[in-house]
N, C-alpha and C positions, 0 to 999 in steps of 0.2 A: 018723648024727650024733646025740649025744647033745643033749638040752633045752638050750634057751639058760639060759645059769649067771644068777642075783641077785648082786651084789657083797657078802662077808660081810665084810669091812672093808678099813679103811685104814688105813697106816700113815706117818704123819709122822717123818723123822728133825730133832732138833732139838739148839740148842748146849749147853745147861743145863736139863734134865728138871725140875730143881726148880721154876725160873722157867715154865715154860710148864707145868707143872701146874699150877701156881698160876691162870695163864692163862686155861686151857681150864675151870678151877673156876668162873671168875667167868664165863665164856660160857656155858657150858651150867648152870651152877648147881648141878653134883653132882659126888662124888670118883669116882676111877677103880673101874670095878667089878670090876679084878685088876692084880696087876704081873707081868710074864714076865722073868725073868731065866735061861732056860736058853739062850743062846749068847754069844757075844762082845759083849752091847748088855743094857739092861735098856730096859724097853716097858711105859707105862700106859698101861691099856685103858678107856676108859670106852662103856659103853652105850648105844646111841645108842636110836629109835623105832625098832619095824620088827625089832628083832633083829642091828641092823649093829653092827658093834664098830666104832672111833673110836681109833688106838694114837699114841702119841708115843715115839719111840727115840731111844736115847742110846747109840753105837757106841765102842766102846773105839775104834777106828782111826776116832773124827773128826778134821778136818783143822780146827785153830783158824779164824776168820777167811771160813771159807767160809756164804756166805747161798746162800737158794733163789733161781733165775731162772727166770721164767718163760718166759722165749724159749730154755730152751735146752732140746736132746732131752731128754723126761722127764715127768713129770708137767705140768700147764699147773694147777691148780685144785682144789679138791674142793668141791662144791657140794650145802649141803645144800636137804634137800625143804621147802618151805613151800607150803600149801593153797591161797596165794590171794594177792593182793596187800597186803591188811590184816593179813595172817601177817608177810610180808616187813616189813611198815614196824612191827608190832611189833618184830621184831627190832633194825630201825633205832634205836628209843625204846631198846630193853636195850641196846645198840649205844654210844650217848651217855649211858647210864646208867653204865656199867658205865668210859669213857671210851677207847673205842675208834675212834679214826678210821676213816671207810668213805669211799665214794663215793656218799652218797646213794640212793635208790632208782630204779634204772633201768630205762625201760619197753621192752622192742623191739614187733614184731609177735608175737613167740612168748612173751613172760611178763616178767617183773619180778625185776630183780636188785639185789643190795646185796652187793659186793664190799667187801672190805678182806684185811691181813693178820694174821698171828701175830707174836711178837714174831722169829720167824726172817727174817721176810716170807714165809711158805709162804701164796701165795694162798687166799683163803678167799671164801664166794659163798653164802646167801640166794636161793634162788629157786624161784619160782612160774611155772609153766607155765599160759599164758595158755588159757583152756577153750575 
């Protein structure tokens, strides 16, 4: 069996590319660092830490009207890495800065989260694994 694989990205499908570029600008603070348009979708990629790509899709055959659910088969999340608890509730600060509503910073036994969404509602997650 070969190595267990790293995850080299993710990809978001979303309703209006321009709007949630804009989005993921004021999140992360920087522009896409490529656009892919060779199939039926155009895709901005931005660079995430670590070497992971970060995509947003815009598919010629979207269907108006439809949002992400999380209860349904398929993705549930994508959840980025924070250091530490103090990492997470930074974010929380950029979070209200930037005016994004979240759920606050959430402690379990295993680490601390700070959930919110995109303007799609594609769940999105903050979190730090408790040492």
């Amino acid at each position: 069996m070969p190595e267990l694989p790293s995850i080299s990205h993710v990809a978001l499908s979303v309703t209006d590319l321009a709007a949630s570029q804009a989005w993921y600008e004021r999140l992360f603070g920087v522009e896409p660092a490529m656009t892919l348009s060779d199939g039926p979708f155009e895709r901005k990629v931005f660079a995430l830490a670590g070497g992971q790509l970060f995509g947003l899709t815009a598919h010629e055959a979207a269907r108006p009207g439809d949002r992400f659910d999380v209860v349904a088969p398929g993705l549930d999340h994508v959840g980025f890495a924070c250091t530490d608890r103090a990492e997470v509730a930074a974010w929380q600060t950029h979070l209200d800065l930037i005016g994004v509503p979240h759920g606050g910073v959430v402690e379990a036994d295993y680490g601390w989260a700070l959930s919110f969404t995109d303007p799609d509602g594609n769940a999105l997650e903050f979190f730090a694994l408790a040492s």
